[in-house]
C-alpha positions in Angstrom: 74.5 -48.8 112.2 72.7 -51.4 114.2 68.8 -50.6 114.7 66.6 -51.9 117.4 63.9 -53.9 116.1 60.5 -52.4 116.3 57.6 -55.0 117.1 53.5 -53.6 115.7 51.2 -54.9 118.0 47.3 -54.4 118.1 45.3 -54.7 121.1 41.4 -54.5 119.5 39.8 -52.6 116.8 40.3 -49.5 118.4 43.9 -48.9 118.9 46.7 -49.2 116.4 50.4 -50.0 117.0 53.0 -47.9 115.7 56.4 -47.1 115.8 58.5 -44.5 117.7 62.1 -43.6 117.0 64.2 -43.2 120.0 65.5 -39.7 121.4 69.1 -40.6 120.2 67.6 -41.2 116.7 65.7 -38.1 116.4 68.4 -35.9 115.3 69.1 -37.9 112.2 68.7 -36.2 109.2 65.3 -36.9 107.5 67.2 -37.7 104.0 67.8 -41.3 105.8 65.4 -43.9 106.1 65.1 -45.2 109.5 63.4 -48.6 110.3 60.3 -48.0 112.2 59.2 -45.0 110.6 55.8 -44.7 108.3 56.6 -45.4 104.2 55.4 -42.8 102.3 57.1 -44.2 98.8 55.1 -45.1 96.7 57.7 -45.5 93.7 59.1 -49.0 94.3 57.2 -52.0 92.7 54.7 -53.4 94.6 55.5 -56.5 96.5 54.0 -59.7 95.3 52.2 -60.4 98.6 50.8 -56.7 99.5 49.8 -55.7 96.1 45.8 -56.0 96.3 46.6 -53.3 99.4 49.2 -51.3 98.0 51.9 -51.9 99.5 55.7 -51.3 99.4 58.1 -54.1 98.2 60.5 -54.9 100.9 57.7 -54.7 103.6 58.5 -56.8 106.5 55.4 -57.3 108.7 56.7 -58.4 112.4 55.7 -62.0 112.6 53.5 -62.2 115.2 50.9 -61.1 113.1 49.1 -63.3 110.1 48.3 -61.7 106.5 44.3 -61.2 107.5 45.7 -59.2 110.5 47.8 -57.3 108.1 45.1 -56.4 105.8 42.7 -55.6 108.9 45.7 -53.3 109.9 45.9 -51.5 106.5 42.1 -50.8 106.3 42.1 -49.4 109.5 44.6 -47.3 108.9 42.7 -45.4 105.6 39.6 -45.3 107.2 41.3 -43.6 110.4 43.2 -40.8 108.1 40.2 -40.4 106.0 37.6 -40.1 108.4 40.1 -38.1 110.4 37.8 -38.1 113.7 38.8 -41.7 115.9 41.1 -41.5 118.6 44.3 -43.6 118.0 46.6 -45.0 120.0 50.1 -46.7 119.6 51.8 -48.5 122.4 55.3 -49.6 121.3 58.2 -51.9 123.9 61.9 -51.9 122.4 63.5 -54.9 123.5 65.0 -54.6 126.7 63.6 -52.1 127.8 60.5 -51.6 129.8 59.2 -47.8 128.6 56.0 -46.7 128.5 54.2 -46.1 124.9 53.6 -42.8 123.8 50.2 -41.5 122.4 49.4 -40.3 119.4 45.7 -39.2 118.9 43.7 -37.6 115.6 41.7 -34.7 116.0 39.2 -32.8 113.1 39.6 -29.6 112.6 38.2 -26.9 110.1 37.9 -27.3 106.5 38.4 -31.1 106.4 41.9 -30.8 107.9 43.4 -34.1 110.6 46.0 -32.9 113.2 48.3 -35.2 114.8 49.2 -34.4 118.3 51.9 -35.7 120.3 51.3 -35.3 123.9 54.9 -35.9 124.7 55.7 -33.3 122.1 54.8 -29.9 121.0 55.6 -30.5 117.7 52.2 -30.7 115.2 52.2 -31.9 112.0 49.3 -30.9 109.8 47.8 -33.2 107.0 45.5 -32.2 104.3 43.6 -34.8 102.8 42.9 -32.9 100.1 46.9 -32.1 99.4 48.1 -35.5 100.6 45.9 -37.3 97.8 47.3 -34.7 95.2 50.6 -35.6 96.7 50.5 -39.6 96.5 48.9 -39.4 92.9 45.3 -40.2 94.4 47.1 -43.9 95.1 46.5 -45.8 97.8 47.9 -44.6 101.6 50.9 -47.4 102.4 51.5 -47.4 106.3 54.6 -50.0 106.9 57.4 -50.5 109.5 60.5 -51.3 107.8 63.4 -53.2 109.0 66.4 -53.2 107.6 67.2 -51.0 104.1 70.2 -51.6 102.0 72.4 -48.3 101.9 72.1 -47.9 98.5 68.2 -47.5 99.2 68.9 -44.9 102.1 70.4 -42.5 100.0 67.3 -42.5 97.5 64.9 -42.9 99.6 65.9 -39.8 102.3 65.4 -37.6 98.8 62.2 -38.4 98.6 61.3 -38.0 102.3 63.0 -34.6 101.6 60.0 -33.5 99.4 57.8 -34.9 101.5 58.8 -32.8 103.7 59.5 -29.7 101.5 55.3 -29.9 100.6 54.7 -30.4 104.2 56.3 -27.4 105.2 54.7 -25.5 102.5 51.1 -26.8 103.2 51.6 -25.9 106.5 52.7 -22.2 105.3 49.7 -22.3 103.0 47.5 -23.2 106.3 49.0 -20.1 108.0 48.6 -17.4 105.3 45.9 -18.9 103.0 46.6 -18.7 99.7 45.3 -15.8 97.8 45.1 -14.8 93.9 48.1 -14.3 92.6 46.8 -12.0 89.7 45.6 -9.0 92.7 49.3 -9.5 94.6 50.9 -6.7 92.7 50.9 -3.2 94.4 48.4 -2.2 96.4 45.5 -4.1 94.6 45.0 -6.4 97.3 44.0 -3.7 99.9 42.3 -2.7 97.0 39.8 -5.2 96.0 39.3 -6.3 99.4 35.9 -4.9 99.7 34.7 -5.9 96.1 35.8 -9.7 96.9 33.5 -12.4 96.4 33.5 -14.4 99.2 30.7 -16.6 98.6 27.6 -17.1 96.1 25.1 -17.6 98.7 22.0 -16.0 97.6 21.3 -15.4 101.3 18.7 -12.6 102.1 17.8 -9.1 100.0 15.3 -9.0 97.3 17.3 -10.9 94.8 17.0 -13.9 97.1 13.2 -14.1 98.0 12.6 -13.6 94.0 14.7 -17.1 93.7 12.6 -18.5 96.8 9.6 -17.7 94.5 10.8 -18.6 91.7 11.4 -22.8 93.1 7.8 -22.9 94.2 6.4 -22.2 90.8 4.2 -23.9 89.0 5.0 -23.2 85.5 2.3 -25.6 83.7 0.0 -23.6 85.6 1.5 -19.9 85.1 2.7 -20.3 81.9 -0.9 -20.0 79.9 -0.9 -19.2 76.2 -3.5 -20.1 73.7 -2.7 -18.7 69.9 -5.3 -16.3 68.4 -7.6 -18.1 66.0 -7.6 -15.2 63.5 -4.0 -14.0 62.1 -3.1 -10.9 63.7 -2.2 -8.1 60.9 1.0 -7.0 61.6 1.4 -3.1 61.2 4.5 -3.2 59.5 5.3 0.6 59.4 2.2 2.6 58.8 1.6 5.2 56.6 4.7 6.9 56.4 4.7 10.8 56.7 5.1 13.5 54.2 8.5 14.4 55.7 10.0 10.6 55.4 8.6 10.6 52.0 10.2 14.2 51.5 13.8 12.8 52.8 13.7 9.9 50.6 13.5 11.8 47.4 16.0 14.1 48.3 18.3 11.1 49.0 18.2 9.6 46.0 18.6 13.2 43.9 21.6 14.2 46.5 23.5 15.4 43.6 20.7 17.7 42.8 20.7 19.8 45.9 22.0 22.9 45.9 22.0 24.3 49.5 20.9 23.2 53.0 21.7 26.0 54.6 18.1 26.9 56.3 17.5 23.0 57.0 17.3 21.9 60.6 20.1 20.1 61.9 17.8 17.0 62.9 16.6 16.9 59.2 20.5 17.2 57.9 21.0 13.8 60.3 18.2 11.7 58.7 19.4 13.3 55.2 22.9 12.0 55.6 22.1 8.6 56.8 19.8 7.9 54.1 22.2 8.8 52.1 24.8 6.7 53.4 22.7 4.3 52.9 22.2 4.6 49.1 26.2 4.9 48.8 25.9 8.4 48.0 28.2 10.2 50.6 30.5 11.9 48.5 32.6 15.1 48.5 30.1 17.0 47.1 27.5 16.1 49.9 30.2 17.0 52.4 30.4 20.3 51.3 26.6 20.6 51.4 26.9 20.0 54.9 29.8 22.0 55.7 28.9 25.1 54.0 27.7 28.3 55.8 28.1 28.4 59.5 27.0 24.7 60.9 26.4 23.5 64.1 26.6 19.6 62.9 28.3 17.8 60.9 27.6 14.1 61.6 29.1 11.5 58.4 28.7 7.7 59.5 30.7 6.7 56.7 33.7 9.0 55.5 35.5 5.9 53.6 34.5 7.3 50.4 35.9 10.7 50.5 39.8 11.4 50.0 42.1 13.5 51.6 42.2 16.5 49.4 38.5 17.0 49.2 38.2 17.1 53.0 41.2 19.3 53.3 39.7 21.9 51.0 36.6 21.2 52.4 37.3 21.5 55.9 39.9 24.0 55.5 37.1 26.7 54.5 34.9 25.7 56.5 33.5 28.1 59.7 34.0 26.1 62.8 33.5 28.6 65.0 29.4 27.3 65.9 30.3 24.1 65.6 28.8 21.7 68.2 29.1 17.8 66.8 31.1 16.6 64.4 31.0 13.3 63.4 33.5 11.8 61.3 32.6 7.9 61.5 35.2 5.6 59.4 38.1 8.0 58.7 41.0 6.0 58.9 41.5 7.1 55.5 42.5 10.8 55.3 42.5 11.8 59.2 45.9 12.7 59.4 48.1 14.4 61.8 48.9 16.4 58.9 44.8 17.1 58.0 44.3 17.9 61.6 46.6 20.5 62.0 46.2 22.1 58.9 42.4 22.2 58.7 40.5 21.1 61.6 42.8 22.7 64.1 44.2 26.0 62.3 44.9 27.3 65.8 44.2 27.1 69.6 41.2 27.2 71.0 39.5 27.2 67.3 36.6 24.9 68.4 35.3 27.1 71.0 31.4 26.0 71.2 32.1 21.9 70.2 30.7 19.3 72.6 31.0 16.3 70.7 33.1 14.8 68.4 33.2 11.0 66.9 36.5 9.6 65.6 35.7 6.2 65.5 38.1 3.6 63.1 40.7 6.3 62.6 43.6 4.4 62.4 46.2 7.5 61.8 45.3 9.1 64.4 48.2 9.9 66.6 48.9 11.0 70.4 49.8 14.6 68.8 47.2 14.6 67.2 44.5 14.4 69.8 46.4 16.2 72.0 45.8 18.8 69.2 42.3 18.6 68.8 42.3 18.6 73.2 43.6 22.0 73.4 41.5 23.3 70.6 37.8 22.7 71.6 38.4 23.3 75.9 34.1 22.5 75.9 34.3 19.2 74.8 32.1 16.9 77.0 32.0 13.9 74.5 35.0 11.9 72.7 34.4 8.7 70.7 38.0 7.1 69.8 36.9 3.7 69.2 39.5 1.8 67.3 42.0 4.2 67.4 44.5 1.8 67.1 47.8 4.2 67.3 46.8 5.6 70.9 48.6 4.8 73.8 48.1 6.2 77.5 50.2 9.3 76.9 47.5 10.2 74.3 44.7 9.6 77.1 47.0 11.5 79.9 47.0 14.6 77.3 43.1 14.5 76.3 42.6 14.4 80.2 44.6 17.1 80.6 42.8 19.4 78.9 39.4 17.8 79.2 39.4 17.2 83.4 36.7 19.8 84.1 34.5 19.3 80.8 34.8 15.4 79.7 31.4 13.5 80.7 31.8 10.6 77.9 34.5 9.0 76.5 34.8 6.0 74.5 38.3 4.3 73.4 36.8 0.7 72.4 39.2 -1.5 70.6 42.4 0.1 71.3 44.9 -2.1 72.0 47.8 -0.1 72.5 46.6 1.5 75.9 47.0 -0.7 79.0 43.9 0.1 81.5 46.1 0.3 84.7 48.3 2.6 83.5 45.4 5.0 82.6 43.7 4.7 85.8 45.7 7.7 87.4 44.6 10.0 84.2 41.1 8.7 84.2 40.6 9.4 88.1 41.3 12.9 87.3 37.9 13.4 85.2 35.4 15.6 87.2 32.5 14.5 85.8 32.9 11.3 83.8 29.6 9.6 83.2 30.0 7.4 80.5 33.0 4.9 80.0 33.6 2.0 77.4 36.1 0.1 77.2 34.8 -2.8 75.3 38.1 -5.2 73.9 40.7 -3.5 76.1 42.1 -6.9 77.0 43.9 -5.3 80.2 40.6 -4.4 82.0 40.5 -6.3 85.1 38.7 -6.6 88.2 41.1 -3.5 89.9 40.5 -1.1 86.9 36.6 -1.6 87.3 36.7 -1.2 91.0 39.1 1.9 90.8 37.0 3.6 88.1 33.8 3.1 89.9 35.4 3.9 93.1 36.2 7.1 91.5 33.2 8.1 89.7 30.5 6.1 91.3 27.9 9.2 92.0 28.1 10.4 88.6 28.5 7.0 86.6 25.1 6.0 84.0 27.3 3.8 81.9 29.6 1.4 81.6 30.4 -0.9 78.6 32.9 -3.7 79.5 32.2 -6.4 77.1 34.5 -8.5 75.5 37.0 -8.3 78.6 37.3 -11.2 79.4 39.1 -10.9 83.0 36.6 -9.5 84.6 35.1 -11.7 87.1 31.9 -11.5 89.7 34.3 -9.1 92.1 34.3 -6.7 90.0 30.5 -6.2 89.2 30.0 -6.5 93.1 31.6 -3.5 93.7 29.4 -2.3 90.5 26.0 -3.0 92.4 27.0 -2.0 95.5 28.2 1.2 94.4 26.6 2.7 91.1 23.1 2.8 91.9 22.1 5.2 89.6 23.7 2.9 86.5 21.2 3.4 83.6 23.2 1.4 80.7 25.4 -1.7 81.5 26.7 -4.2 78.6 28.3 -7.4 80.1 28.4 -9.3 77.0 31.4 -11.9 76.1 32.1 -12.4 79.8 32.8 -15.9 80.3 33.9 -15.7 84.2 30.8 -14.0 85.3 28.4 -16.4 87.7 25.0 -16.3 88.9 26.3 -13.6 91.4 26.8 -11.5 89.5 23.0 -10.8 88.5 22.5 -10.7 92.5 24.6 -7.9 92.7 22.9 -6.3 90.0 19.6 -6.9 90.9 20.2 -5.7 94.7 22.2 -2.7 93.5 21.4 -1.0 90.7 17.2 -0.6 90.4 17.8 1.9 87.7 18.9 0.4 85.0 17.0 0.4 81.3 19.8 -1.3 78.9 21.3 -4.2 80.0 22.7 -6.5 77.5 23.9 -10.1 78.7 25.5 -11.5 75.3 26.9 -15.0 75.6 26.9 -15.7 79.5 26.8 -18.3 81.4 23.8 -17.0 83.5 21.0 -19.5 84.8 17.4 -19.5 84.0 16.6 -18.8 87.6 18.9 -16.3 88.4 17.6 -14.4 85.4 13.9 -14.8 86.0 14.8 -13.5 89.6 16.3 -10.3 88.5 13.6 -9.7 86.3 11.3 -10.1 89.0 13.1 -7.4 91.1 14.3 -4.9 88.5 12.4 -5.6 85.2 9.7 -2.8 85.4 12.7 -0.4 84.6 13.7 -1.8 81.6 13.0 -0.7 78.0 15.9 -2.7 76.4 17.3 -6.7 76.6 19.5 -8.5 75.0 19.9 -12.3 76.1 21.3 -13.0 72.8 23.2 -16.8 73.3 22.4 -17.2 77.0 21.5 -20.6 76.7 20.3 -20.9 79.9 17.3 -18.7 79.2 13.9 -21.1 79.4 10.5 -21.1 80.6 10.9 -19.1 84.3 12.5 -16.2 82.3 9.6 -16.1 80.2 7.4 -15.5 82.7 8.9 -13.3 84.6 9.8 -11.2 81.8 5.8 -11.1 80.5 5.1 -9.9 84.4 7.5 -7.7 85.3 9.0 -6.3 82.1 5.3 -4.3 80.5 8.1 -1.5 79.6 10.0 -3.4 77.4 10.9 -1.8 73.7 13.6 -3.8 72.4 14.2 -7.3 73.3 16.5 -9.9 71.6 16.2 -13.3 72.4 18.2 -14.9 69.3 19.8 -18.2 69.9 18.1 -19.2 72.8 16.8 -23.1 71.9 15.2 -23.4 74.5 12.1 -20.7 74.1 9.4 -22.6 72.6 5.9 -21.1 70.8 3.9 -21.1 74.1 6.4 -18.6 75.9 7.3 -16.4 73.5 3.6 -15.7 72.7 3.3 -15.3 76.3 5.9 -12.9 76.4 5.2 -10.8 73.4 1.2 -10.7 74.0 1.6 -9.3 77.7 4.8 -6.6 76.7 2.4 -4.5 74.7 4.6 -1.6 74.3 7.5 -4.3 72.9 8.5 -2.8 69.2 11.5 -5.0 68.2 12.4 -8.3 68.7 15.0 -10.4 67.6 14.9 -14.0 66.8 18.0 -14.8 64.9 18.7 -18.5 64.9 15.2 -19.1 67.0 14.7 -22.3 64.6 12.4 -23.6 66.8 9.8 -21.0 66.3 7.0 -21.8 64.2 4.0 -19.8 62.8 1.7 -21.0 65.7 3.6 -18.1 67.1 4.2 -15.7 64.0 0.0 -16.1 63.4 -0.9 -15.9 66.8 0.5 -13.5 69.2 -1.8 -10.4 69.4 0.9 -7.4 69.6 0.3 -6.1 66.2 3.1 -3.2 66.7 6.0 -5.2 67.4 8.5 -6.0 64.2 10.0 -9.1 64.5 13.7 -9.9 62.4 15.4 -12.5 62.2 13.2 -16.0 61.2 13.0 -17.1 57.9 10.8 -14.7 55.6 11.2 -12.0 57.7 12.5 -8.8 56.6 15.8 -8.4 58.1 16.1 -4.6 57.5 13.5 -3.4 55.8 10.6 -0.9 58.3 12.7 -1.3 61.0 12.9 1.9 63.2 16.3 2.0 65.2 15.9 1.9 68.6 19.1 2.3 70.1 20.6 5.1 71.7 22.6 7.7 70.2 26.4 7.9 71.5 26.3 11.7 71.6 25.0 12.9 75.0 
């Protein structure tokens, strides 16, 4: 087939020539390469002359125009598509005939996007810079008019202008529906998550955002003031100890000696029994001590060293019917679905007054078996099956069950066998669920945590999500702007969560007192700035690896934090002497502080901060365990 022969022309810096195809030419299929037309390939070798520019072998320039009017042409032509805002103009004659040239002309529109428009035709075609240089391999843009092709080029060069024009087509789709993410496209947890999306991080407005305007026009030199006492500061290290801690501690170590505890208080069973765990003396025989009579608790932290046919007998004589807590921490052992049904549950509804029960590490514990204990004690308001490894959803369905009406707290850390979507439909059934961890589930996502607190956001006080590491700054948006009575919150492990996320926290939820941030990526600003708006409700903090913790979090945690109890700070390099004196001298009720790879800390600090109540762990020559109260919460309500 015989082509007419195109001729480029430029009138002035302005205006371009171009090439048009003719109207009998415009049905061709685009697989074929048709002289005059723009060269997108970028696969041949380049030709010895154009190389520097980056152009196409078998380039034929017309020959009215010299090599520096070539180049001229080519850099035109990338600063035109790039810049994306001149008006360009082709005029184009074919020989022998006398028609007028059509017009071509860019124009900017949104999001860094150049449309072509042909006035002549309605057609449009769409470029995306950003797509076009992912396209061409960030190369360089080659704009040539061709002359003649050998066939055997045609055929391989009209597949490649078929992908071309495959991506075009699919940008221009992409342009029309923008692209969303494809892990919220299944079922209806696009609709979903609409409200909790993250649009933007602009700080923009609410209290959260004046506190960073504040926080850019410190002057820290100036704020930041900390002179070390000149006299060492006598640490109390526990005080005299009462007559009643003194009283336990003997007992402890004589366990074996004790007869009966029948007329001892339950409180004073539960500081018996952990000092005894501690010495390694829980044994069957202490069991019994605790399980004899009528008993409202029976709390064991550490059942690993008692076997299954002490417990059974144990248990199996036991009275149950006043029981309130039981406590069977580290059971794995001999919690069977056999044990269970012959001596915990000996029939239905034979836990009438229980509230509470722990379960956690029991790693034979089955569906059946829960479902067991369920139906049993229809008061329960407190489950703990962390590490449960055996349960699956149908276990949760049946403890829901029988539990909707009563269940306020309910932990299944660890367990890997349940997927978190699946249990969304049981755990929207709860009435009154308060308190949810699902720390390690690695299903949680950004739905399940905006379904859940859709659900139960009036009554939710806490919510333990660490270690899930899908969750992303959606998800504790819709956490801030919903749960505003949220007391306890543990974000730790969460490598996807922004600075936004302590915006929605700080403009949200002015309530809460526990808020550990474990190994986050968090700024120094943005947390200064939420101390600044919520830090007089605190009592406990754990910035434990947030290595972005420095100098404005210091301060803002010495002003706005006086309620502080419990603070760890271990691993975070970059608090020096000066502002961890600062901090610890103005938090005067602060009791425990943590300072676990703090190598940077020096006795300028140990010998001169002047809070003489506060036990610090974790430096060299510090006692790591020794006088050192627990602060933290119980997980019984």
């Amino acid at each position: 087939m015989d082509f007419p022969k195109k001729t480029v022309s430029r009138e002035n810096d302005e205006n371009l020539g171009g090439s048009e195809l003719s109207d009998d030419n415009k049905n061709e299929e685009m697989g074929q390469r048709r002289p005059g037309t723009l060269n997108l390939n970028l696969n041949n070798p380049p030709d010895e002359r154009h190389s520097k520019l980056g152009f196409q072998s078998g380039a034929n320039f017309p020959e009215e125009q010299t090599e520096n009017e070539e180049k001229d042409y080519a850099v035109h032509c990338v600063e035109a598509y790039f810049k994306g805002m001149e008006t360009l103009s082709d005029e184009e004659s074919e020989e022998g005939s006398g028609s007028s040239s059509k017009r071509k002309r860019y124009s900017t529109e949104e999001k860094g996007e150049a449309k072509i428009e042909n006035e002549s035709s309605p057609t449009e075609i769409i470029f995306d810079i950003e797509d076009d240089l992912a396209l061409l391999n960030l190369t360089t843009l080659s704009l040539v008019a061709t002359n003649e092709e050998s066939d055997s080029n045609l055929q391989k060069e009209g597949t490649q202008m078929n992908e071309f024009q495959r991506a075009r087509e699919w940008r221009e789709r992409r342009l029309a529906h923008p692209q969303e993410d494809d892990s919220f496209n299944k079922g209806n947890k696009k609709g979903v998550l609409k409200e909790a999306e993250d649009e933007s991080q602009d700080f923009g407005g609410g209290p959260f955002y004046e506190a960073m305007v504040m926080i850019k026009k410190r002057n820290l030199v100036q704020e930041l003031k900390w002179m070390p006492a000149k006299n060492k500061v006598e640490v109390r290290q526990c005080g005299v100890p009462s007559l009643m801690d003194l009283s336990l501690k003997i007992l402890a170590r004589n366990a074996e000696a004790i007869v009966s505890l029948e007329l001892v208080p339950d409180f004073l069973r539960h500081k018996l029994s952990q000092i005894v765990r501690k010495k390694r003396k829980m044994n069957a025989r202490f069991l019994e001590l605790l399980a004899s009579g009528s008993p409202t608790e029976i709390r064991l932290n550490d059942c690993s060293e008692i076997n299954t046919d002490d417990f059974t007998r144990i248990f199996g004589a036991c009275d149950k019917k006043n029981l309130i807590v039981l406590q069977l921490d580290l059971c794995g052992r001999i919690l069977t679905e056999n044990v269970i049904i012959n001596t915990i549950v000996t029939q239905n509804f034979s836990l009438p007054a229980l509230t509470t029960i722990s379960l956690t590490g029991a790693y034979q514990l089955t569906d059946f078996g829960l479902s067991k204990l369920a139906r049993s004690a229809s008061a329960l308001q407190s489950v703990n099956l962390s590490q449960c490894s055996l349960l699956t959803n149908e276990g949760i369905n049946l403890l829901v069950k029988h539990l909707k009406s009563t269940l306020r707290v309910l932990y299944i850390d660890h367990c890997q066998n349940i997927d978190a979507v699946s249990m969304l439909p049981a755990l929207r059934k709860l009435n009154c669920l308060e308190v949810l961890s699902v720390a390690g589930i690695e299903t949680v996502d950004d739905y399940f945590v905006t379904e859940i607190v859709r659900a139960h956001c009036l009554n939710m006080r806490q919510l333990v999500l660490a270690n899930c590491g899908q969750l992303t700054d959606r998800a504790l948006k819709f956490v801030g702007k919903k749960c505003s009575r949220l007391c306890a919150l543990d974000l730790s492990h969460l490598d996807n969560l922004t600075d936004a996320t302590v915006q929605y926290l700080a403009d949200g939820c002015r309530s809460i007192c526990s808020l550990k941030l474990c190994r986050n990526n968090f700024s120094d600003e943005a947390l200064a700035a939420f101390l600044e708006v919520s830090g007089d409700s605190l009592t406990e903090l754990s910035l434990n690896h947030v290595r972005g913790v420095g100098l404005n979090t210091a301060l803002s945690l010495a002003k706005c934090s006086r309620n502080l109890l419990s603070l760890d700070l271990s691993w975070c390099r970059f608090i020096k002497d000066e502002a961890l004196g600062f901090i610890v001298d103005n938090c005067s009720l602060l009791r425990l502080l943590k300072l676990f790879g703090c190598s940077q800390i020096t006795n300028v600090f140990l010998n001169g901060h002047s809070n003489s109540m506060v036990q610090i762990i974790g430096l060299p020559l510090t006692p790591a365990l020794k006088h050192i109260q627990v602060l933290e919460p119980q997980h019984t309500p």
